[in-house]
PyMOL Python script that loads the backbone (N, CA, C, O; Angstrom):
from pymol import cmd

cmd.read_pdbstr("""\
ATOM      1  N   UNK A   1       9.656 -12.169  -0.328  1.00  0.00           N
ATOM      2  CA  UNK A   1       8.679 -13.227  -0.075  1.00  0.00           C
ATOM      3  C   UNK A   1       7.440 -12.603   0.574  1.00  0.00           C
ATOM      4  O   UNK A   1       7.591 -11.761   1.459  1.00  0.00           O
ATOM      5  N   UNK A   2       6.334 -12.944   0.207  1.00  0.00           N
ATOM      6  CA  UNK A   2       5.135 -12.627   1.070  1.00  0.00           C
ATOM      7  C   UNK A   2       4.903 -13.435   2.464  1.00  0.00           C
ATOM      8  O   UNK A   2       5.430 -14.425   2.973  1.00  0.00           O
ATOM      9  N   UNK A   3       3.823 -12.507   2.852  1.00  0.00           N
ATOM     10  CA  UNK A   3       3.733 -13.523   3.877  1.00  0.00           C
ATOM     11  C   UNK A   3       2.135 -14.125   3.908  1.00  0.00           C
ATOM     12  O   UNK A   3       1.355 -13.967   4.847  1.00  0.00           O
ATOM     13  N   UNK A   4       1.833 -14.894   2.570  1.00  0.00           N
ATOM     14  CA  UNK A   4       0.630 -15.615   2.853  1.00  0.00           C
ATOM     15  C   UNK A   4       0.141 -17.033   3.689  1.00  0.00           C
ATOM     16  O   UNK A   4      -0.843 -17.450   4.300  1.00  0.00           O
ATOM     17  N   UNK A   5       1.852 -17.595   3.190  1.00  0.00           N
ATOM     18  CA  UNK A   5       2.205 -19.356   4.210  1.00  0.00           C
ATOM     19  C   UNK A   5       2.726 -18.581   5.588  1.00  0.00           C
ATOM     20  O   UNK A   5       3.569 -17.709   5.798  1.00  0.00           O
ATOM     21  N   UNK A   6       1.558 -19.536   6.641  1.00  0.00           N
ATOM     22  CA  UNK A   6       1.919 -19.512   7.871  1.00  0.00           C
ATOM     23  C   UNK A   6       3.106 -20.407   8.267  1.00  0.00           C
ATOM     24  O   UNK A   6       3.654 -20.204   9.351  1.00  0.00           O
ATOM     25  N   UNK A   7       3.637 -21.625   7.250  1.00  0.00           N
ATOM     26  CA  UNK A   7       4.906 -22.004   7.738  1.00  0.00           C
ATOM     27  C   UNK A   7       6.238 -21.044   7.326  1.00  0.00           C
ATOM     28  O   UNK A   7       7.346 -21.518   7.575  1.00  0.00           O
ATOM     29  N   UNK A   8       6.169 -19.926   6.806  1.00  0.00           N
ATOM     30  CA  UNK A   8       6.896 -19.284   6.826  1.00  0.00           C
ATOM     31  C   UNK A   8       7.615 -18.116   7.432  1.00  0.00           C
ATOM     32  O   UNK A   8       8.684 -17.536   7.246  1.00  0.00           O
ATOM     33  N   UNK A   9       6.170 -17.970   8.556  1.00  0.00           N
ATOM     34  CA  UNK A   9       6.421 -17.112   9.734  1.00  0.00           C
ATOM     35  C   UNK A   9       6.696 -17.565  10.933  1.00  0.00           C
ATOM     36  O   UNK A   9       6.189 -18.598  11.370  1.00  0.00           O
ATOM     37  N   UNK A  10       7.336 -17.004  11.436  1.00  0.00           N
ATOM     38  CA  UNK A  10       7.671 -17.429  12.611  1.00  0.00           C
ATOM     39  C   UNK A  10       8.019 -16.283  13.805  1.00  0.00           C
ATOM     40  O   UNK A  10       8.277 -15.126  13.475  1.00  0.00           O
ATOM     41  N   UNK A  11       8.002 -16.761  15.400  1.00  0.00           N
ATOM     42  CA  UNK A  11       8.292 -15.232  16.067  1.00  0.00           C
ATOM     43  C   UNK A  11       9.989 -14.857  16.003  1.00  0.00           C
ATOM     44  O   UNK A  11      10.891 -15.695  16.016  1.00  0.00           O
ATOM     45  N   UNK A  12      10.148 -13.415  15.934  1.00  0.00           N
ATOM     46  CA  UNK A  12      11.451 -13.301  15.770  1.00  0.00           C
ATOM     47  C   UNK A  12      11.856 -12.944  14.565  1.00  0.00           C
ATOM     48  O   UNK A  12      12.798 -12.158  14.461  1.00  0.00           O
ATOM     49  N   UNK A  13      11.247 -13.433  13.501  1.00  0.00           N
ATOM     50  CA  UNK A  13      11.032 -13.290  12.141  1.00  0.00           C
ATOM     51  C   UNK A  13      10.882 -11.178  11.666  1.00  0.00           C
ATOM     52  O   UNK A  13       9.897 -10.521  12.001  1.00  0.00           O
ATOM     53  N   UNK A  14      11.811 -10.714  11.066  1.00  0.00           N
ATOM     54  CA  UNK A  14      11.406  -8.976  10.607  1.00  0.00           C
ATOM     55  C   UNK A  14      10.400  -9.043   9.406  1.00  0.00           C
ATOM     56  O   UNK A  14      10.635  -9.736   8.416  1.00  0.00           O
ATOM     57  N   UNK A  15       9.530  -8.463   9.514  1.00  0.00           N
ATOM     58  CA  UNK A  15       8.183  -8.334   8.325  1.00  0.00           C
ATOM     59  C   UNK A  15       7.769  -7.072   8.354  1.00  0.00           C
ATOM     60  O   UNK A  15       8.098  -6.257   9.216  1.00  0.00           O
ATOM     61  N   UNK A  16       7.014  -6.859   7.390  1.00  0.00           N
ATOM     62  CA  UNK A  16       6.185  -5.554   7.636  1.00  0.00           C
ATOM     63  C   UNK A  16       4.692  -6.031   7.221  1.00  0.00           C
ATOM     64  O   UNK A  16       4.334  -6.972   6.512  1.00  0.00           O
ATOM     65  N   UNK A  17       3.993  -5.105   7.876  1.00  0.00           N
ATOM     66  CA  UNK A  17       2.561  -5.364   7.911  1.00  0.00           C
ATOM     67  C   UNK A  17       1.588  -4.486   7.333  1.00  0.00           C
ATOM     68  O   UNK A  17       2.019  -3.771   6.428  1.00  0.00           O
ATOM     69  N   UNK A  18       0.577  -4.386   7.586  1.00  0.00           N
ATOM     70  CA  UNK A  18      -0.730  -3.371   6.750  1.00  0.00           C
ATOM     71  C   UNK A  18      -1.390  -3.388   7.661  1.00  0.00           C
ATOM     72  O   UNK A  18      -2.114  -4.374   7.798  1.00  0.00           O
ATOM     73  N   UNK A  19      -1.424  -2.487   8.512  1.00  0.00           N
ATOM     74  CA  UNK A  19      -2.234  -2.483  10.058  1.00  0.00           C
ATOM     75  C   UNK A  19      -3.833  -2.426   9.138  1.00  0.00           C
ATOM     76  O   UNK A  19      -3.958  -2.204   7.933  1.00  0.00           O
ATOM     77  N   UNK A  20      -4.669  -2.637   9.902  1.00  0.00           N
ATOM     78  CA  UNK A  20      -6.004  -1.989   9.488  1.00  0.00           C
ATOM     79  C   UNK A  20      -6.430  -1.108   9.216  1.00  0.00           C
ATOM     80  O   UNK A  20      -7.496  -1.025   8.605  1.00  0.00           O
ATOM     81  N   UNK A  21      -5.537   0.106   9.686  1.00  0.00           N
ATOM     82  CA  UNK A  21      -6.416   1.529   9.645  1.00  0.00           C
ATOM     83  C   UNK A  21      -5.558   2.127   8.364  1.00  0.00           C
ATOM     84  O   UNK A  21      -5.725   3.277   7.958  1.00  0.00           O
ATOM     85  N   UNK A  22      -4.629   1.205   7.786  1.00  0.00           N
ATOM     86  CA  UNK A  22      -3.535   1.363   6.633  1.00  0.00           C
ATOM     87  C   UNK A  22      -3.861   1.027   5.345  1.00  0.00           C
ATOM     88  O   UNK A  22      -3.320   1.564   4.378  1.00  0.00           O
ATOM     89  N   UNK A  23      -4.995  -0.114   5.227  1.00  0.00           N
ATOM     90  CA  UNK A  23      -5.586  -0.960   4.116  1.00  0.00           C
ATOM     91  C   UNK A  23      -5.484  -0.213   2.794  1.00  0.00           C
ATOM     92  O   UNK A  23      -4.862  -0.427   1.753  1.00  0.00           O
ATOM     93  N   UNK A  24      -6.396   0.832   3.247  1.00  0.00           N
ATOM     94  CA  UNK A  24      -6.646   1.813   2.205  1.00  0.00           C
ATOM     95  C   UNK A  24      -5.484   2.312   1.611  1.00  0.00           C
ATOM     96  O   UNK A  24      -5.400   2.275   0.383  1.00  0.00           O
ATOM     97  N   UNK A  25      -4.233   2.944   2.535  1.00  0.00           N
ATOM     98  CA  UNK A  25      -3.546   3.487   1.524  1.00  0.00           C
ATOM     99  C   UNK A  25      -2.077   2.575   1.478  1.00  0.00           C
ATOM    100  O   UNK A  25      -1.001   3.055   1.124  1.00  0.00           O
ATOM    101  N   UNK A  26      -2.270   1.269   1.882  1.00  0.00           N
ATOM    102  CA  UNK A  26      -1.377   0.603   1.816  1.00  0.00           C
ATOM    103  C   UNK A  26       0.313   0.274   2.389  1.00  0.00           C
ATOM    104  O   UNK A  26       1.050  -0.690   2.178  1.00  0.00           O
ATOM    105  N   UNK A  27       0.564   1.866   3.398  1.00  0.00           N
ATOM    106  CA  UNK A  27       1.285   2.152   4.153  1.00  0.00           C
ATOM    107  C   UNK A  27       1.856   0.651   4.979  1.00  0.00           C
ATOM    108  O   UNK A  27       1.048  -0.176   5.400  1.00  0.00           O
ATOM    109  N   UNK A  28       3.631   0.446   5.144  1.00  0.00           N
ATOM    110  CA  UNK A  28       3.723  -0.469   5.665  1.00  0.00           C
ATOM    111  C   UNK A  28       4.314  -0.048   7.037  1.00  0.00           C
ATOM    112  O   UNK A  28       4.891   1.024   7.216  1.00  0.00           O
ATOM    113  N   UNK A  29       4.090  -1.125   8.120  1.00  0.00           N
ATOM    114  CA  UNK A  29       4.680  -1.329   9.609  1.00  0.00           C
ATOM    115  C   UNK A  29       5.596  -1.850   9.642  1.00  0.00           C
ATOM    116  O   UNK A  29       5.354  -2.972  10.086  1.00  0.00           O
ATOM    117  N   UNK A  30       6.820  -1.718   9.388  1.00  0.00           N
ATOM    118  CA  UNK A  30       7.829  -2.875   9.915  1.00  0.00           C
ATOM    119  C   UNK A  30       7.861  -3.195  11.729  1.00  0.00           C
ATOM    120  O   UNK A  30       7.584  -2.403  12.630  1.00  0.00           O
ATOM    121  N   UNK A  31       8.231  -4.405  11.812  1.00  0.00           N
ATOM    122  CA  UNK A  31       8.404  -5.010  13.221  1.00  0.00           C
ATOM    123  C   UNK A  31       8.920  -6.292  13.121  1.00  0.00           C
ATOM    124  O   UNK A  31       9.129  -6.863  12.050  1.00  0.00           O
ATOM    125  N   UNK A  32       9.107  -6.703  14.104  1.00  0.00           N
ATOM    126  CA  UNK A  32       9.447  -8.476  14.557  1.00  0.00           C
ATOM    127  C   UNK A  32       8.168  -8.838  15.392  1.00  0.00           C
ATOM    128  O   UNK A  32       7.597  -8.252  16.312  1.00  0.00           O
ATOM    129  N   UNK A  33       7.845 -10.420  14.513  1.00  0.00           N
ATOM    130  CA  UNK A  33       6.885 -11.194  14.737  1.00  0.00           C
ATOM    131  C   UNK A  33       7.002 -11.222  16.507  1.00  0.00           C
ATOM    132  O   UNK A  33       8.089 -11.403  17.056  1.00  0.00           O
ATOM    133  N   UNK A  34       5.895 -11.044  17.174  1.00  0.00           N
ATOM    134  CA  UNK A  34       5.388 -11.938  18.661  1.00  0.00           C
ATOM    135  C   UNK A  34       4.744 -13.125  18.663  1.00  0.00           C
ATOM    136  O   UNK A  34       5.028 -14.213  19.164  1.00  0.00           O
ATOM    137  N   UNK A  35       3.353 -12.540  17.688  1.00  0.00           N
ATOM    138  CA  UNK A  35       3.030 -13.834  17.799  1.00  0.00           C
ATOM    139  C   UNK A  35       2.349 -13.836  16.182  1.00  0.00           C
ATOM    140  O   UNK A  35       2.353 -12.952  15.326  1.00  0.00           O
ATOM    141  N   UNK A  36       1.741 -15.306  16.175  1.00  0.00           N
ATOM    142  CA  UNK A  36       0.860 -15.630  15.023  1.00  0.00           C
ATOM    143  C   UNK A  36      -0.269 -15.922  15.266  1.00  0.00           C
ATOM    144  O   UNK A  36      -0.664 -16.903  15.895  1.00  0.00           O
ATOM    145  N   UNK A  37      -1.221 -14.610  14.507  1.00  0.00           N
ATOM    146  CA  UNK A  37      -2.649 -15.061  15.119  1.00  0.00           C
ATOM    147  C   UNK A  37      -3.533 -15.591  14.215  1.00  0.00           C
ATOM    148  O   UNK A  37      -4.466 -16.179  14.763  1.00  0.00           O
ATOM    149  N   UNK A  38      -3.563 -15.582  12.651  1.00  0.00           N
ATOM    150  CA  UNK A  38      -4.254 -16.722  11.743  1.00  0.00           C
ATOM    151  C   UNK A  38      -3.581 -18.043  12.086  1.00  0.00           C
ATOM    152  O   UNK A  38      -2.391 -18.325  12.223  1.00  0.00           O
ATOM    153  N   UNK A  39      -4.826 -18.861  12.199  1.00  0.00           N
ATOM    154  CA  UNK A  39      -4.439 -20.318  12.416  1.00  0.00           C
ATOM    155  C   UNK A  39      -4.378 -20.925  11.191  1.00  0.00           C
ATOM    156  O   UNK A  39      -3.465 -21.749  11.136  1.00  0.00           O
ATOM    157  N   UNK A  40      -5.247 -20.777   9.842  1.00  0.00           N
ATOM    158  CA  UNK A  40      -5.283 -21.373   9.102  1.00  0.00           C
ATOM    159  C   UNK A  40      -3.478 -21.326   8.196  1.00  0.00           C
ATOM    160  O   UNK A  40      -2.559 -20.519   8.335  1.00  0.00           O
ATOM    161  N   UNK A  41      -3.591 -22.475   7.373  1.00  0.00           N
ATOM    162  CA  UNK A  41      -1.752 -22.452   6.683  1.00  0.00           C
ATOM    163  C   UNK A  41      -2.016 -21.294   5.843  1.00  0.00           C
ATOM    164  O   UNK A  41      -1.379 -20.278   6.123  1.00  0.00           O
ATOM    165  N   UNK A  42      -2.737 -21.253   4.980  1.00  0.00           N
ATOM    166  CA  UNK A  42      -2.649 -20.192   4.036  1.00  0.00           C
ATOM    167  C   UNK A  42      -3.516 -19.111   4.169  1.00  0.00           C
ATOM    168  O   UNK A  42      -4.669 -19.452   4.432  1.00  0.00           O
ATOM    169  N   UNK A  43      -3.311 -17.837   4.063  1.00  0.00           N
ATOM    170  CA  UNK A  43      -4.743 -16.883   3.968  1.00  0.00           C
ATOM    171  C   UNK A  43      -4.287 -15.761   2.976  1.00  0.00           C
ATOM    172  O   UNK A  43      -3.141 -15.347   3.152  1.00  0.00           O
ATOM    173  N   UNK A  44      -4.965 -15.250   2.031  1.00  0.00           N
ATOM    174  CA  UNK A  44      -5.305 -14.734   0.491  1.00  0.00           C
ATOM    175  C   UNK A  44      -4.498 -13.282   0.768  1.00  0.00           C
ATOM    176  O   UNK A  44      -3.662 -12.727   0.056  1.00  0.00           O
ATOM    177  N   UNK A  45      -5.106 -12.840   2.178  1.00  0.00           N
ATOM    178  CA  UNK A  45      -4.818 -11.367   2.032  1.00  0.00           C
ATOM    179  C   UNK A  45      -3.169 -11.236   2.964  1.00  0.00           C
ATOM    180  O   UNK A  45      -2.907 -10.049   3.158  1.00  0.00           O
ATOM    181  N   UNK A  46      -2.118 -12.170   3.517  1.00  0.00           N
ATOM    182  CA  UNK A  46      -1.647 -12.286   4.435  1.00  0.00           C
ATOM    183  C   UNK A  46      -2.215 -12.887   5.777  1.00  0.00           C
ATOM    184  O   UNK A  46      -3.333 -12.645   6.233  1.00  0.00           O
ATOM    185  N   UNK A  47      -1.092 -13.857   6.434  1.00  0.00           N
ATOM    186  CA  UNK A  47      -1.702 -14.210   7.930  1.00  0.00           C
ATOM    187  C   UNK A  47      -1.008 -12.913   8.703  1.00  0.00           C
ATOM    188  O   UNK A  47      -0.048 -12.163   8.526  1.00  0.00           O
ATOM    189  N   UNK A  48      -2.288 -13.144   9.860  1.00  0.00           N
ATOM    190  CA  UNK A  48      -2.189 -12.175  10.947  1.00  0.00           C
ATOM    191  C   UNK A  48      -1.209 -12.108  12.020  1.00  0.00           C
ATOM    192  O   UNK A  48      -1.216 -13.078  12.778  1.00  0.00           O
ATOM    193  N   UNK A  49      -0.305 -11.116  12.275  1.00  0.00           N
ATOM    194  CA  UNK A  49       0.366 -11.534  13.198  1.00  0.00           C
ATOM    195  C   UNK A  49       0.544 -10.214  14.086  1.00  0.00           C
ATOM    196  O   UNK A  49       0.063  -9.152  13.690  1.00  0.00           O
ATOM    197  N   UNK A  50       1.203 -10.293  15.227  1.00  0.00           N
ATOM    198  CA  UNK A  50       1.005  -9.531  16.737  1.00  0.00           C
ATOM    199  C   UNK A  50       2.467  -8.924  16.779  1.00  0.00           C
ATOM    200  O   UNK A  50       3.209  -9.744  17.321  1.00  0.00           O
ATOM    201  N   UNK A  51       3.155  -7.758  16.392  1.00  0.00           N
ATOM    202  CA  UNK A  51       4.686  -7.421  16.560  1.00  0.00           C
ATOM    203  C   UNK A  51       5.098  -7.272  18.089  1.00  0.00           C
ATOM    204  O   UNK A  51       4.426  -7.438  19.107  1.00  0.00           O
ATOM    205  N   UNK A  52       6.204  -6.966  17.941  1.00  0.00           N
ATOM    206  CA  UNK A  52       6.757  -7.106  19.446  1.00  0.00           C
ATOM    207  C   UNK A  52       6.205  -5.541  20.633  1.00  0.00           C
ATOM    208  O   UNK A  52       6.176  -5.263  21.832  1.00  0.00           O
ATOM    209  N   UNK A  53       5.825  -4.852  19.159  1.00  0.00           N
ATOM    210  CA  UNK A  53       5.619  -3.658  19.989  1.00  0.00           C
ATOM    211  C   UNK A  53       4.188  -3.602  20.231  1.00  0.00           C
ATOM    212  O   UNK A  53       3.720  -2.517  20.575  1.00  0.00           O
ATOM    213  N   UNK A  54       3.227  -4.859  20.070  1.00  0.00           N
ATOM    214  CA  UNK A  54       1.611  -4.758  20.526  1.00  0.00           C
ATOM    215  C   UNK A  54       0.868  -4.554  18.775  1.00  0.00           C
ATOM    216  O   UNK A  54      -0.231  -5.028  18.489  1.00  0.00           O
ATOM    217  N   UNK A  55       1.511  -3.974  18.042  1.00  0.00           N
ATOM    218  CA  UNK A  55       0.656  -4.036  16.349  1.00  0.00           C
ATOM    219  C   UNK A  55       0.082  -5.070  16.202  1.00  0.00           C
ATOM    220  O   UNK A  55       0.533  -6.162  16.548  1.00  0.00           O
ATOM    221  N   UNK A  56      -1.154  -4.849  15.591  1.00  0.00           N
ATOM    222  CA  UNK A  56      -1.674  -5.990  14.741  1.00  0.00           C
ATOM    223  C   UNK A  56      -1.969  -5.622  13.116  1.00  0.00           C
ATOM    224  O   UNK A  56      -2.715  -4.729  12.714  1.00  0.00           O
ATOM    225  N   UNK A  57      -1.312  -6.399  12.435  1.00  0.00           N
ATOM    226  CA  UNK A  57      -1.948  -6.663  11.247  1.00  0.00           C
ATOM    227  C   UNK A  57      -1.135  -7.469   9.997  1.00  0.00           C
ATOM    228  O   UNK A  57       0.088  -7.487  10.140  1.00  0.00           O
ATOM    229  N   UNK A  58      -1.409  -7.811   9.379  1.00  0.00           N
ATOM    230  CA  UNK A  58      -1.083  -8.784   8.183  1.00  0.00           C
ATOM    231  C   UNK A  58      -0.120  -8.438   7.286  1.00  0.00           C
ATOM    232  O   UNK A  58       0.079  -7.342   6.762  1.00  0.00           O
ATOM    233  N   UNK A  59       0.659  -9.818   7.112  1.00  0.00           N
ATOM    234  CA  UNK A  59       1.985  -9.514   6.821  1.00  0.00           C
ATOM    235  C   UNK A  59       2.491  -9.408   5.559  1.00  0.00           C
ATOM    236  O   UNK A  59       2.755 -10.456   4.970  1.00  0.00           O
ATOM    237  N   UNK A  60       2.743  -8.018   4.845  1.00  0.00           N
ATOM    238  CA  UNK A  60       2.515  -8.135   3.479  1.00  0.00           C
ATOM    239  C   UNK A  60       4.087  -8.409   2.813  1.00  0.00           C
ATOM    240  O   UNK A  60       4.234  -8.877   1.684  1.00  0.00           O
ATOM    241  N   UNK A  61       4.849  -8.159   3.415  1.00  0.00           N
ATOM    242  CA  UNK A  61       6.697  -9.118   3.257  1.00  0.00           C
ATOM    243  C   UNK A  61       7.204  -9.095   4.559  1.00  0.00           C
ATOM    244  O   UNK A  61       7.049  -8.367   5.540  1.00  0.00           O
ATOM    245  N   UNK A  62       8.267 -10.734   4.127  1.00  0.00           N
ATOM    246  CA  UNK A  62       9.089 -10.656   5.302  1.00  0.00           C
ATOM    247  C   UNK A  62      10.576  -9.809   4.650  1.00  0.00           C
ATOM    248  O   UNK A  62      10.800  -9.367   3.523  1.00  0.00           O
ATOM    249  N   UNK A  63      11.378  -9.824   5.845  1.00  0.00           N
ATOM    250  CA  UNK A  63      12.446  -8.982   5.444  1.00  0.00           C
ATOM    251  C   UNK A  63      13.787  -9.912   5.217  1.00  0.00           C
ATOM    252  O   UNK A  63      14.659  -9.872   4.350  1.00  0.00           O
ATOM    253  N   UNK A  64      13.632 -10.580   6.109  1.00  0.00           N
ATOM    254  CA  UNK A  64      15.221 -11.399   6.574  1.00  0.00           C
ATOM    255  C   UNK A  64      14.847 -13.326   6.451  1.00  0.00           C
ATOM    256  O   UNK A  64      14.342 -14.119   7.245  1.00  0.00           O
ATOM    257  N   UNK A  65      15.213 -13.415   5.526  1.00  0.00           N
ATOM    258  CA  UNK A  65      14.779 -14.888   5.338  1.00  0.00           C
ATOM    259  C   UNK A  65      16.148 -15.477   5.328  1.00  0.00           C
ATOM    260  O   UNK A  65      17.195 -14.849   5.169  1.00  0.00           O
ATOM    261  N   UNK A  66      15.996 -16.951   5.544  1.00  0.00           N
ATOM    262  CA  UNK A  66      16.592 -17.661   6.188  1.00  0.00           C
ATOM    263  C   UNK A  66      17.627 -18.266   4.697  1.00  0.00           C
ATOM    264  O   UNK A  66      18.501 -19.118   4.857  1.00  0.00           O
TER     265      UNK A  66
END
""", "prot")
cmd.dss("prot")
cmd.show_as("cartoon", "prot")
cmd.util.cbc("prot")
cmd.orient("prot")
């Protein structure tokens, strides 16, 4: 699953991300959600979210769905 719906994230949630400085070569972060920082429900490129270890960046799959 991607993670473009913000009702599908949640904290606690395992994802991996595309930090910023990653864009380019597409490299992923795995972590667990802290927080959620796009407010809007949907966003094109992934919503933004905060891992437990301080990362930021957008969530390009989750891992462990419900």
């Amino acid at each position: 699953m991607d993670g473009r719906n913000r009702k599908d994230i949640y904290p606690g949630l395992a994802v991996n991300i595309i930090l910023k400085k990653d864009q380019r070569t597409g490299n992923l972060t795995e972590g667990i959600v802290a927080n959620i920082l796009t407010s809007a429900p949907y966003h094109s490129r992934g919503i933004k979210v905060r891992l437990e270890d301080g990362q930021v960046g957008r969530v390009a799959e989750i891992l462990d769905e419900d």
